[in-house]
Backbone as JSON, one array per atom type, in Angstrom:
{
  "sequence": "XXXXXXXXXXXXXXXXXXXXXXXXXXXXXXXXXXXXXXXXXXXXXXXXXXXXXXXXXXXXXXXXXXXXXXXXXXXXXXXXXXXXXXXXXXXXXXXXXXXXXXXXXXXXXXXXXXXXXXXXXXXXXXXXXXXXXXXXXXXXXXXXXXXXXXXXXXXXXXXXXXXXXXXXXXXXXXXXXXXXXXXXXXXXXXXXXXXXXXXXXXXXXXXXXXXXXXXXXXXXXXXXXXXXXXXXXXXXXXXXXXXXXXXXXXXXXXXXXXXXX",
  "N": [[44.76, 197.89, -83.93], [46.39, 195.21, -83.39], [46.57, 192.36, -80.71], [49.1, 191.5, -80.04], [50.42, 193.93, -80.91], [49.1, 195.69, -79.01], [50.31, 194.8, -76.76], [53.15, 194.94, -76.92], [52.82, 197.59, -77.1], [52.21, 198.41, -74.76], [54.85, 197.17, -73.29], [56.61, 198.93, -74.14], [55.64, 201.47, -72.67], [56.08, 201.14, -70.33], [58.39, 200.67, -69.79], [59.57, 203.21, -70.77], [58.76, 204.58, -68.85], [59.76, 203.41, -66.22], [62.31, 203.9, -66.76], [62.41, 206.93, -66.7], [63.06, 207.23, -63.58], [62.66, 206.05, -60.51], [60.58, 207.37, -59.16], [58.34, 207.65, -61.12], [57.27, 205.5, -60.63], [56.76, 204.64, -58.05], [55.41, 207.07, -57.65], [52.57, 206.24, -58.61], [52.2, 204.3, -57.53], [51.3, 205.3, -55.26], [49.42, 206.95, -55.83], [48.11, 204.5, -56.25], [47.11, 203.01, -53.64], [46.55, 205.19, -52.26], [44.05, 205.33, -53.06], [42.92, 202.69, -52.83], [43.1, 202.82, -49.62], [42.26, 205.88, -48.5], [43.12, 206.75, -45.34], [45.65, 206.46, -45.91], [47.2, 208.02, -47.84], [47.37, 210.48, -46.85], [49.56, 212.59, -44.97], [50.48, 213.02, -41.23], [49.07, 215.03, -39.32], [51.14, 218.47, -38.76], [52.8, 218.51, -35.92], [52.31, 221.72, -33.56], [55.63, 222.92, -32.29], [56.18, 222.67, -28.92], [55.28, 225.03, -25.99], [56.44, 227.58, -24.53], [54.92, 230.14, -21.84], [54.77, 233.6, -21.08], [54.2, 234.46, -17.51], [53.46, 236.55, -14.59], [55.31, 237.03, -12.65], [57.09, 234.84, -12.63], [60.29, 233.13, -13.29], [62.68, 234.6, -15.0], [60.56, 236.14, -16.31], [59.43, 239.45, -16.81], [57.3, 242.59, -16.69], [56.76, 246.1, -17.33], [56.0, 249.26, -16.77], [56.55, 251.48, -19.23], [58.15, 255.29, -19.68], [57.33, 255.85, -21.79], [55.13, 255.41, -22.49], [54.49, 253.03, -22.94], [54.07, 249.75, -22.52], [56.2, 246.75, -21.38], [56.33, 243.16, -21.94], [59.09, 240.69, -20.99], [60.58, 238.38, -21.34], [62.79, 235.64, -20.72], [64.77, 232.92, -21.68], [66.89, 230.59, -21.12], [69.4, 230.86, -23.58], [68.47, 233.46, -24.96], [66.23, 236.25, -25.22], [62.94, 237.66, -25.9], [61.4, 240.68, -26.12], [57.74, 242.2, -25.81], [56.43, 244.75, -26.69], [53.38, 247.07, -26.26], [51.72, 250.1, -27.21], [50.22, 252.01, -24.86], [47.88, 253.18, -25.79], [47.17, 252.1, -27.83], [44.91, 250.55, -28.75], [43.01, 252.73, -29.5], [44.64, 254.18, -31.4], [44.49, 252.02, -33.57], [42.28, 252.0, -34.65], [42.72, 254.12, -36.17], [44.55, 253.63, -38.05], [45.96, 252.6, -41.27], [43.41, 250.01, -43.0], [42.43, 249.7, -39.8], [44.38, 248.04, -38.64], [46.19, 245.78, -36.09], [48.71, 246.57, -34.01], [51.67, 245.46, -32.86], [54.87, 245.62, -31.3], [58.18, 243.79, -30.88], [60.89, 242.13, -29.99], [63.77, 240.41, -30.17], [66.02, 238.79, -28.7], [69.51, 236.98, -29.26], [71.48, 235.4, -26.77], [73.83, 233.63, -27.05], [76.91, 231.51, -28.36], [76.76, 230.38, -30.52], [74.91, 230.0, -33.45], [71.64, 231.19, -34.19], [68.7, 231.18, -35.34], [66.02, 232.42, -36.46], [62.45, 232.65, -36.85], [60.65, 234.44, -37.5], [58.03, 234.32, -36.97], [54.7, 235.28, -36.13], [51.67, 235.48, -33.79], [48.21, 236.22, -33.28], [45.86, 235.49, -30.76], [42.85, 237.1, -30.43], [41.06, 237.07, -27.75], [38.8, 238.17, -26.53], [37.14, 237.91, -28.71], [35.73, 235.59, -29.71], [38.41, 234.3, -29.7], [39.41, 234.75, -32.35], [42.27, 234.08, -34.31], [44.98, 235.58, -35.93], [47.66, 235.48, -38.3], [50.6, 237.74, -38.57], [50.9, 240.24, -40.8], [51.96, 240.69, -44.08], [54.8, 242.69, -44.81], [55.45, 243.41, -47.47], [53.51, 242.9, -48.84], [51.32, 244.38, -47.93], [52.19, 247.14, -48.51], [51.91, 246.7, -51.29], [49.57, 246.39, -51.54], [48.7, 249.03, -50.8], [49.53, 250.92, -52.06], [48.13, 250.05, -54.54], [45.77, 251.25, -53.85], [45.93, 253.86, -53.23], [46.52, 254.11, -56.56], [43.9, 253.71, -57.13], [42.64, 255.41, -55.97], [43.32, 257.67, -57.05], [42.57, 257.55, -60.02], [39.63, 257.76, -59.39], [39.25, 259.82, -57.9], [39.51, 261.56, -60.77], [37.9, 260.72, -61.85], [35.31, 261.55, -60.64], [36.19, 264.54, -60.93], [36.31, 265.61, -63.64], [33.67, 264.69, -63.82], [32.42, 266.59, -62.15], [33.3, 269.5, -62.62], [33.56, 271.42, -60.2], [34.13, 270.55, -57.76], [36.54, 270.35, -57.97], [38.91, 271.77, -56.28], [38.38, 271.0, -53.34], [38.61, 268.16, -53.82], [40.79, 267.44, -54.89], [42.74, 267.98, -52.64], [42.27, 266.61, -51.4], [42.87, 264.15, -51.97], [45.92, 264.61, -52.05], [46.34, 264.95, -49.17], [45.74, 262.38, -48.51], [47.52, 260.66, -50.11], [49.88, 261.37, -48.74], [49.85, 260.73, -46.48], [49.8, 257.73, -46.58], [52.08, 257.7, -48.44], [53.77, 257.72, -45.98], [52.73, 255.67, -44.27], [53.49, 253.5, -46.14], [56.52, 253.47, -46.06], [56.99, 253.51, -43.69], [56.37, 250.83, -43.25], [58.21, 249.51, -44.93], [60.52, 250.15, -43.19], [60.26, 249.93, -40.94], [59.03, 247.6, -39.84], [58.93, 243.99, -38.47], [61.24, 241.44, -39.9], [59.7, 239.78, -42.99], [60.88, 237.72, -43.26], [63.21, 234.59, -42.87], [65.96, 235.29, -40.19], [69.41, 235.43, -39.42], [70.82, 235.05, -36.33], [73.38, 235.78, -34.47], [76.8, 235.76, -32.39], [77.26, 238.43, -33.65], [75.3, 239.61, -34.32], [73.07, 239.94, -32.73], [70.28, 241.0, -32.25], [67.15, 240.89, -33.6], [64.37, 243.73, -34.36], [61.08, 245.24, -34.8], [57.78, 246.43, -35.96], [55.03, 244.43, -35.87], [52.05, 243.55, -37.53], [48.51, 243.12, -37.56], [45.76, 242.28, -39.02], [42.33, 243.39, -38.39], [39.66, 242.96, -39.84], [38.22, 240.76, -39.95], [35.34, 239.13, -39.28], [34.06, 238.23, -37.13], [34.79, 239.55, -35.12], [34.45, 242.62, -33.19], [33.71, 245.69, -32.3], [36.23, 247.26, -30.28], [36.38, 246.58, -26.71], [36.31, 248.19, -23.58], [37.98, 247.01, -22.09], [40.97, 244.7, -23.38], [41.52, 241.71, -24.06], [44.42, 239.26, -24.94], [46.93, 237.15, -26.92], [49.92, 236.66, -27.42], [51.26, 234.69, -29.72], [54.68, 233.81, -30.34], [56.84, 232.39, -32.71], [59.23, 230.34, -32.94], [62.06, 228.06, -34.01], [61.83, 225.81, -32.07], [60.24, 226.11, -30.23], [56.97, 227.82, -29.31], [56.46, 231.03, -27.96], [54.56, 232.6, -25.85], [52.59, 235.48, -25.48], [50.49, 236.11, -22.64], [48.39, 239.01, -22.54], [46.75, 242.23, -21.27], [45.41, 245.06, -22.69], [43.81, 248.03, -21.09], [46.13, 246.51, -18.55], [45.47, 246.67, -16.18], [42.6, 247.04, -14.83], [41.59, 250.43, -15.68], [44.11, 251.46, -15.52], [46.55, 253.71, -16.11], [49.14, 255.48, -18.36], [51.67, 257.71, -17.66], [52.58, 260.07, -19.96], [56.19, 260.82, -20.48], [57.37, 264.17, -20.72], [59.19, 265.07, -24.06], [62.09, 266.0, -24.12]],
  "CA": [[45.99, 197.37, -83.34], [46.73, 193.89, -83.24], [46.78, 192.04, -79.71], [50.6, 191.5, -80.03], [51.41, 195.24, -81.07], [49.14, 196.17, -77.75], [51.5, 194.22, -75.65], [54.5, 195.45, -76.89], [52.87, 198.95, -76.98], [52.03, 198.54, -73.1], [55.49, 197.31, -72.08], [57.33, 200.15, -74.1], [55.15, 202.63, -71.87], [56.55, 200.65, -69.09], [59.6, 200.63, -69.84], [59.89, 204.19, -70.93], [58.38, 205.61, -67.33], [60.5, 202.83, -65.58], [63.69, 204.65, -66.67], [62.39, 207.89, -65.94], [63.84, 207.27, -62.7], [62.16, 205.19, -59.47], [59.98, 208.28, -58.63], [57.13, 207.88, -61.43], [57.2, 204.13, -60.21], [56.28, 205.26, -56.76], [54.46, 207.85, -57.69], [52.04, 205.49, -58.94], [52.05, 203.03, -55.95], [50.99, 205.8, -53.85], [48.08, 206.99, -55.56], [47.14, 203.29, -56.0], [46.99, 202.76, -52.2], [45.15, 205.96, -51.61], [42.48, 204.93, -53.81], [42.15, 201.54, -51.92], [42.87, 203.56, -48.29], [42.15, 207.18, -48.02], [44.32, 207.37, -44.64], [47.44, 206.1, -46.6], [47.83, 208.83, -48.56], [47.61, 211.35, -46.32], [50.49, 212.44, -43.71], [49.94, 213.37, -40.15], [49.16, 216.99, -39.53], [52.41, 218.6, -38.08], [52.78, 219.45, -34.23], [53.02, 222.64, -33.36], [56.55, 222.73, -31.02], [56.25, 222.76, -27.01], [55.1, 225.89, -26.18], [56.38, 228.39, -23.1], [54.26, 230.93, -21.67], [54.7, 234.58, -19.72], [53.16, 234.05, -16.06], [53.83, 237.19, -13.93], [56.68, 236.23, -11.15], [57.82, 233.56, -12.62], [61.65, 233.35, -13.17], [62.7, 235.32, -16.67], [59.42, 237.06, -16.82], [59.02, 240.57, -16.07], [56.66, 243.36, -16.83], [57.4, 247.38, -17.14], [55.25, 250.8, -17.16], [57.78, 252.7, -19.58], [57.64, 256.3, -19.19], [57.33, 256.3, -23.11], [53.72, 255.24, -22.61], [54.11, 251.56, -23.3], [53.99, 248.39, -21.52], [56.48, 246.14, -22.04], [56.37, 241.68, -21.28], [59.69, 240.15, -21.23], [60.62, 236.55, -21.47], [64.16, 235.13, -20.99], [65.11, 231.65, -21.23], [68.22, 229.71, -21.82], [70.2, 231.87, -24.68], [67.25, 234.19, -25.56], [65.09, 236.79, -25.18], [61.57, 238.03, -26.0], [60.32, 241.48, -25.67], [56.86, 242.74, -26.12], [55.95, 246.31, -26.52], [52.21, 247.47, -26.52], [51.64, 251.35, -27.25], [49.02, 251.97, -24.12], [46.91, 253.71, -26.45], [47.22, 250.94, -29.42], [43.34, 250.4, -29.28], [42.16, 254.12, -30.07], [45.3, 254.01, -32.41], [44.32, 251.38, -34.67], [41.12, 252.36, -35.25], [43.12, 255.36, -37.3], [45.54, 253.27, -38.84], [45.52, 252.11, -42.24], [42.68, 248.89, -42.73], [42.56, 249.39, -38.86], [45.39, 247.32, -38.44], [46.32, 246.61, -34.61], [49.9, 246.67, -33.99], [52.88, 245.45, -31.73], [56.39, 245.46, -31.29], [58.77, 242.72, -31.0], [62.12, 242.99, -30.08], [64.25, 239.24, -30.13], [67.68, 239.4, -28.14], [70.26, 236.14, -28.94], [72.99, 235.61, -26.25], [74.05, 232.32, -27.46], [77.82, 231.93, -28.69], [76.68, 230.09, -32.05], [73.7, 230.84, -34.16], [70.31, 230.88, -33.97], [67.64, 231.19, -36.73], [64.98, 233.14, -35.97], [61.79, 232.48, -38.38], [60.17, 235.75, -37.83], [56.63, 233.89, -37.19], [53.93, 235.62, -34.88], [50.02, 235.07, -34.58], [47.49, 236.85, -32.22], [44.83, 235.29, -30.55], [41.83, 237.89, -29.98], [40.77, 236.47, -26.79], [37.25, 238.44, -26.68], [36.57, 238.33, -29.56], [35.48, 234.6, -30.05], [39.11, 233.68, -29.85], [39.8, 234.51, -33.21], [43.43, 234.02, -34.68], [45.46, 235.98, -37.18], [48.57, 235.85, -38.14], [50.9, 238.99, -39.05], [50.7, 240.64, -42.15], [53.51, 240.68, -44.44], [54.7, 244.05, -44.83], [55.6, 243.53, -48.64], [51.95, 242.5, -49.34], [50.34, 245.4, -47.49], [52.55, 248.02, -49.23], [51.3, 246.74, -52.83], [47.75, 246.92, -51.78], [48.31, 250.15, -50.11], [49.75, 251.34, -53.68], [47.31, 249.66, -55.24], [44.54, 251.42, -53.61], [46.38, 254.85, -53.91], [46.29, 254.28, -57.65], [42.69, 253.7, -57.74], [41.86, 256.54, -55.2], [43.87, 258.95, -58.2], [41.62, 257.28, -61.07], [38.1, 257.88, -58.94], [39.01, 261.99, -57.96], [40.1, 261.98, -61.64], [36.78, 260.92, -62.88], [34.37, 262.64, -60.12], [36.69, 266.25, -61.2], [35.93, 265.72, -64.87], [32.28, 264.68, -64.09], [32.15, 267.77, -61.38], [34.94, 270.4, -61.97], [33.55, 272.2, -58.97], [34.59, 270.25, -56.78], [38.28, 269.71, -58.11], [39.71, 271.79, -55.41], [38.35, 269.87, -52.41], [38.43, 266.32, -54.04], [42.29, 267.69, -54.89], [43.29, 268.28, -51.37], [41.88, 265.43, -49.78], [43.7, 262.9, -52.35], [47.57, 264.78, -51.43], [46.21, 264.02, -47.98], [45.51, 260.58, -48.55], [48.57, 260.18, -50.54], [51.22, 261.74, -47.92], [49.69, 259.72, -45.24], [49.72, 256.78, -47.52], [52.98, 257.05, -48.45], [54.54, 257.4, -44.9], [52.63, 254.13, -44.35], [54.14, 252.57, -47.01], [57.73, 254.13, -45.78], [56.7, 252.57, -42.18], [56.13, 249.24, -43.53], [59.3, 249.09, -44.98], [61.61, 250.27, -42.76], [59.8, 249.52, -39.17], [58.56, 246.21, -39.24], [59.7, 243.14, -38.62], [61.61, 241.5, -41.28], [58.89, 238.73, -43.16], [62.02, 235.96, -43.57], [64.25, 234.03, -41.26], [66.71, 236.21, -39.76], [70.46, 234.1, -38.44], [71.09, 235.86, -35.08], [74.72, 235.48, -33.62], [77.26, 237.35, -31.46], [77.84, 239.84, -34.41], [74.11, 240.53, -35.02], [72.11, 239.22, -31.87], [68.95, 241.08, -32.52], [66.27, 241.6, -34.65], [62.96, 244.12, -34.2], [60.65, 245.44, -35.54], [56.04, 246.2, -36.06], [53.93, 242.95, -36.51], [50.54, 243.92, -37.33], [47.38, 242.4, -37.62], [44.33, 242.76, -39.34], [41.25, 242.77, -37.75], [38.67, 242.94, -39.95], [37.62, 239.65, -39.41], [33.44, 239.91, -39.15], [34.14, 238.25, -35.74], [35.64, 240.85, -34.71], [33.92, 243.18, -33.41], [34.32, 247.21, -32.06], [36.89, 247.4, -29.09], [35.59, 247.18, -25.48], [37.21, 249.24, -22.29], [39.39, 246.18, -21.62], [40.67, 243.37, -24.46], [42.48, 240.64, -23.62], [45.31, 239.06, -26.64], [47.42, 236.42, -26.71], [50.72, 236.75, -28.76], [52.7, 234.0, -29.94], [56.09, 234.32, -30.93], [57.22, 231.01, -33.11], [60.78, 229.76, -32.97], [62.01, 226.78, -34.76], [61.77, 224.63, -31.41], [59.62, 226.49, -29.42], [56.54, 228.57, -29.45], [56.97, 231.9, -26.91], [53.51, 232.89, -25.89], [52.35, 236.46, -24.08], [49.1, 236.62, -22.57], [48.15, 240.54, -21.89], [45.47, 242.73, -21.72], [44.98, 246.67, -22.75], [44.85, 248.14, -20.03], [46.61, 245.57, -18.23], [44.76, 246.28, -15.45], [41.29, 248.18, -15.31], [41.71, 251.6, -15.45], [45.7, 251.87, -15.57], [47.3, 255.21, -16.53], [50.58, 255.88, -18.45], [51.44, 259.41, -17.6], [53.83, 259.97, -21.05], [57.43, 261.63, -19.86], [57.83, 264.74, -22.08], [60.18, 265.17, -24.75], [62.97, 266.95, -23.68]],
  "C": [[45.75, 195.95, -82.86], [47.0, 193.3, -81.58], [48.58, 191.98, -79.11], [51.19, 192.82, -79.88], [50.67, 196.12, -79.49], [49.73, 195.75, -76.44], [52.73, 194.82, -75.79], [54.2, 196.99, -76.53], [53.39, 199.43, -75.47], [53.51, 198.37, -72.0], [56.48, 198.29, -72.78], [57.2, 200.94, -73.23], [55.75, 202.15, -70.52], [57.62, 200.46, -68.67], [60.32, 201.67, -69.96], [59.6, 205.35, -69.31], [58.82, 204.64, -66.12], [62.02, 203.55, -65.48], [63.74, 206.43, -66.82], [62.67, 208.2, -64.63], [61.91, 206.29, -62.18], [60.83, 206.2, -58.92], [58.3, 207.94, -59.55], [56.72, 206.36, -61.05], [56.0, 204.31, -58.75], [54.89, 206.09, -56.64], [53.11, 207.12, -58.0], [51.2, 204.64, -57.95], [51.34, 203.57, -55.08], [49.55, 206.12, -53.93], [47.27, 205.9, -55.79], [46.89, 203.01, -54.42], [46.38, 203.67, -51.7], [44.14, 205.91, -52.12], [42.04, 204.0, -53.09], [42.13, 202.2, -50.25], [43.28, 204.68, -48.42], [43.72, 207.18, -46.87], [45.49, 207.15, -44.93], [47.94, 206.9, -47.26], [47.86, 210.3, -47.98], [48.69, 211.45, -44.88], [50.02, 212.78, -42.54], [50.16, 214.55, -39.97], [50.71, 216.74, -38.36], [52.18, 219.54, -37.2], [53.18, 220.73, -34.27], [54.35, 222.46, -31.98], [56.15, 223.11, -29.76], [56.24, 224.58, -27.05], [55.12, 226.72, -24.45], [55.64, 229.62, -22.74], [54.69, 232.63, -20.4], [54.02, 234.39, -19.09], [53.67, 235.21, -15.32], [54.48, 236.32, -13.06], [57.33, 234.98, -11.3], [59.23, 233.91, -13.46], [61.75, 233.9, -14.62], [61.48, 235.74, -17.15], [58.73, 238.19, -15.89], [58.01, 241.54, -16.81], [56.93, 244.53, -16.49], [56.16, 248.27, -17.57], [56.72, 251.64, -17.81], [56.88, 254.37, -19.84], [57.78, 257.11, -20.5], [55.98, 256.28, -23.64], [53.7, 253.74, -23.47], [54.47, 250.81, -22.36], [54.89, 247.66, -22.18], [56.78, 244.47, -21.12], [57.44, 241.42, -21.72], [60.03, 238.83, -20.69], [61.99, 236.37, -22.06], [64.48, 233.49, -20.74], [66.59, 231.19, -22.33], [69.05, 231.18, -22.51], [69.51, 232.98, -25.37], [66.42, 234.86, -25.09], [64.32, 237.45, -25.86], [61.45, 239.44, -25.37], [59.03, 241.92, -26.09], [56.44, 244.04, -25.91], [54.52, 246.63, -27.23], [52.11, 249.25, -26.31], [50.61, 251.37, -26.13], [47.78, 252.82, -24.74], [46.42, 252.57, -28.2], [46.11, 250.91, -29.66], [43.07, 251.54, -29.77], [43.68, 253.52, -31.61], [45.38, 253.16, -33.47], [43.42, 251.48, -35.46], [41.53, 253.47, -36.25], [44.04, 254.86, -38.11], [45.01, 252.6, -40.07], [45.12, 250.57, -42.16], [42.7, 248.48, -41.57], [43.34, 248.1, -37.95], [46.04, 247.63, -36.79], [48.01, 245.73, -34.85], [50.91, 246.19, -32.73], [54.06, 245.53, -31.84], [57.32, 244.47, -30.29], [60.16, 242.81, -30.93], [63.05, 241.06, -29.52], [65.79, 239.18, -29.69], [68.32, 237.44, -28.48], [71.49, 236.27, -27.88], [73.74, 234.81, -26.52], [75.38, 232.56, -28.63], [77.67, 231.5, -30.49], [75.55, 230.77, -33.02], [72.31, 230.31, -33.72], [69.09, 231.28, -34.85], [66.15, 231.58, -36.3], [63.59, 233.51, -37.32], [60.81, 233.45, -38.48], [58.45, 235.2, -37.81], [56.18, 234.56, -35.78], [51.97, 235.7, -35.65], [49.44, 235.78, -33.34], [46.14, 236.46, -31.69], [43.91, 236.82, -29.69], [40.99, 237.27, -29.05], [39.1, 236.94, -26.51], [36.27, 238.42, -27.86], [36.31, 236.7, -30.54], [36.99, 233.59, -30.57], [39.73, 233.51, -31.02], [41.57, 234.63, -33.58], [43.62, 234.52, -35.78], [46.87, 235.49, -37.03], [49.17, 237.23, -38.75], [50.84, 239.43, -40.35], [52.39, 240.76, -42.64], [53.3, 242.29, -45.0], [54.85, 244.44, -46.49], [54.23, 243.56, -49.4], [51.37, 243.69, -48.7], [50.64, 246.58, -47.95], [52.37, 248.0, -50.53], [50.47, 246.71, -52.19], [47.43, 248.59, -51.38], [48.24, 251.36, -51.52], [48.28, 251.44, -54.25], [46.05, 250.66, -54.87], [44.93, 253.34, -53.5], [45.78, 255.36, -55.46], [44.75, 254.54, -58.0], [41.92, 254.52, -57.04], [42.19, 257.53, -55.74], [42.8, 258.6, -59.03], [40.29, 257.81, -60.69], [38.36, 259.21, -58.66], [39.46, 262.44, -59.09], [38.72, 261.94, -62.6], [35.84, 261.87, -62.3], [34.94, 264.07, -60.29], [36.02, 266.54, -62.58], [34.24, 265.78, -64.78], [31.64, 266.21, -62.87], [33.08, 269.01, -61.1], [34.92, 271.17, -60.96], [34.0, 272.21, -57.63], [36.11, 269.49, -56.89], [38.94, 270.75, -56.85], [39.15, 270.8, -54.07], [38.72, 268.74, -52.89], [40.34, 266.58, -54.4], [43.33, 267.51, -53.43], [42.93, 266.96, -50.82], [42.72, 264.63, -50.6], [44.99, 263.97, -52.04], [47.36, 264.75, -49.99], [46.3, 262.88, -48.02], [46.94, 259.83, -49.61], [49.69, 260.18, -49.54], [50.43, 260.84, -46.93], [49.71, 257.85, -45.78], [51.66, 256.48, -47.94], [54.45, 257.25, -47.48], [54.01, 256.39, -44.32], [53.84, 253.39, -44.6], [55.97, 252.55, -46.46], [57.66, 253.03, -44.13], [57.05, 251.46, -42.27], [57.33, 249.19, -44.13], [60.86, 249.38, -44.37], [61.75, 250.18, -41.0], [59.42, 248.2, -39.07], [59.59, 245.0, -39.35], [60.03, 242.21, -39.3], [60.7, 240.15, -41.9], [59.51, 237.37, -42.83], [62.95, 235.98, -42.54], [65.08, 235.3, -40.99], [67.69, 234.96, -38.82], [70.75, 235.46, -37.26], [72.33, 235.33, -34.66], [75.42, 236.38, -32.89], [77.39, 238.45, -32.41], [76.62, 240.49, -34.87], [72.96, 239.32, -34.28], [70.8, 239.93, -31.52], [68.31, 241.8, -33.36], [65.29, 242.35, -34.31], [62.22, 244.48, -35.09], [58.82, 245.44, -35.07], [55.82, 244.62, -36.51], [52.67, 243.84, -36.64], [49.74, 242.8, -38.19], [46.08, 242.68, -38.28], [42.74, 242.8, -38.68], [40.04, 243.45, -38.44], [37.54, 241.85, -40.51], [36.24, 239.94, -38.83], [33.75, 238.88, -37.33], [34.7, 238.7, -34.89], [35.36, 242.45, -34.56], [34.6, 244.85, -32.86], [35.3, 246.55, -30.56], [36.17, 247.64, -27.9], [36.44, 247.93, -24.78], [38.51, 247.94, -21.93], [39.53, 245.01, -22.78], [41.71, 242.7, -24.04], [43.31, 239.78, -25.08], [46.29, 238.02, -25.71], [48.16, 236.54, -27.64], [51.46, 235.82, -28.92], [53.93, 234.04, -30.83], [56.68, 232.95, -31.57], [58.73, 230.93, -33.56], [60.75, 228.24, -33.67], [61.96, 225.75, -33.53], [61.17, 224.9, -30.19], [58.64, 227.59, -30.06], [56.21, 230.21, -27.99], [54.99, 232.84, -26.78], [53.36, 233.96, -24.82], [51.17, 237.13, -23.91], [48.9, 238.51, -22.09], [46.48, 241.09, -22.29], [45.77, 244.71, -21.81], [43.58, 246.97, -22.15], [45.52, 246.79, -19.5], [45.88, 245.52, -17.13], [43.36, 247.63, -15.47], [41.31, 249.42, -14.95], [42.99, 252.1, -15.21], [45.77, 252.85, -16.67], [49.0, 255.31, -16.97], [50.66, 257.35, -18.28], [53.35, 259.73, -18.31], [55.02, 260.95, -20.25], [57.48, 262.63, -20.96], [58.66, 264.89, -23.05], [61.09, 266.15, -24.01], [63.69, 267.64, -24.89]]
}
């Protein structure tokens, strides 16, 4: 190619990704300038919003022994409230739940005459436990793995029966155990928790609830002591709603459950 026909070649190409619009122009510009400066091409991390906290006795924050055997922290401000519900047994109880998953409940009241957009975000700092942070699990994602691990707990008592038919009635029984508890999980997770995506809250449908749960099998994360201390935050689009607690709440506190009637 001739010096002439690589000039013309060069400003066809320039001419052809010129009227691809102003964008591959740009696009261009930008990663030339982060090649000569790194911090130019990167944005500034994004703030988390102003963040209010439960404080016993302070105005819109109360605390309850329900006589259902849970504790519950509430938090009212402006057009809105926050409840938190902890089972007082939640620690033994997670240790039995599926991938020892620890659990809360969440209960979001609007009073506010317009709307309000509620983005369904919560995270849990494990306060003893080197401070680690999760956030909630999505309940759509934990019901395909729960499947998933169903399926492949049928395939494995399908080969150890064939390779041991002696033990096809036990290895039988324990998988329709592990299925029926498996798939009232799965049943749980989709019809108890709280919902993954925004949720609009107004006067005709001013609240949402629902399980959050958590995973904790995070290697820093270790067995449960007699007292654990947690930190839950609750994330709003212009605020984050934060509720420190501890199981027990205080050392050696007693729910004494009300019976069914």
């Amino acid at each position: 190619m001739t010096f002439r026909e690589q000039k013309l070649y060069t400003r066809h190409l320039w001419f052809v990704g010129f009227t691809l619009g102003k964008t591959c122009v740009w696009a261009w510009h930008d990663s030339f300038y982060a090649i000569l400066s790194p911090t130019l091409g990167h944005a500034a991390p994004k703030k988390d919003p102003p963040s209010v906290r439960w404080t016993a006795g302070a105005l819109g924050c109360t605390f309850e022994r329900r006589d259902d055997g849970k504790y519950a922290w509430t938090m009212t401000e402006r057009d809105r409230t926050v409840t938190l519900l902890m089972d007082s047994q939640e620690l033994a109880k997670s240790g039995h739940r599926f991938y020892r998953l620890f659990g809360a409940y969440i209960s979001v009241t609007y009073m506010g005459q317009y709307k309000f957009e509620f983005p369904a975000g919560a995270r849990i700092d494990f306060v003893r436990h080197h401070d680690v942070v999760e956030g909630y699990e999505d309940p759509g994602q934990l019901a395909n793995k729960l499947q998933n691990d169903v399926d492949t707990k049928v395939f494995e008592t399908e080969r150890q029966i064939k390779k041991n038919p002696k033990i096809a009635e036990e290895k039988t029984a324990l998988l329709r155990q592990y299925q029926k508890e498996a798939a009232e999980f799965i049943e749980f997770l989709s019809t108890q928790t709280l919902p993954s995506d925004a949720v609009i809250l107004n006067p005709g449908n001013p609240e949402t609830h629902g399980w959050v749960l958590f995973k904790t099998s995070n290697k820093w994360i270790g067995p449960w002591k007699e007292r654990e201390d947690f930190i839950l935050s609750v994330g709003m689009k212009d605020q984050i709603w934060q509720f420190p607690f501890s199981l027990p709440p205080t050392e050696g506190d007693l729910i004494l459950r009300k019976p069914p009637e």
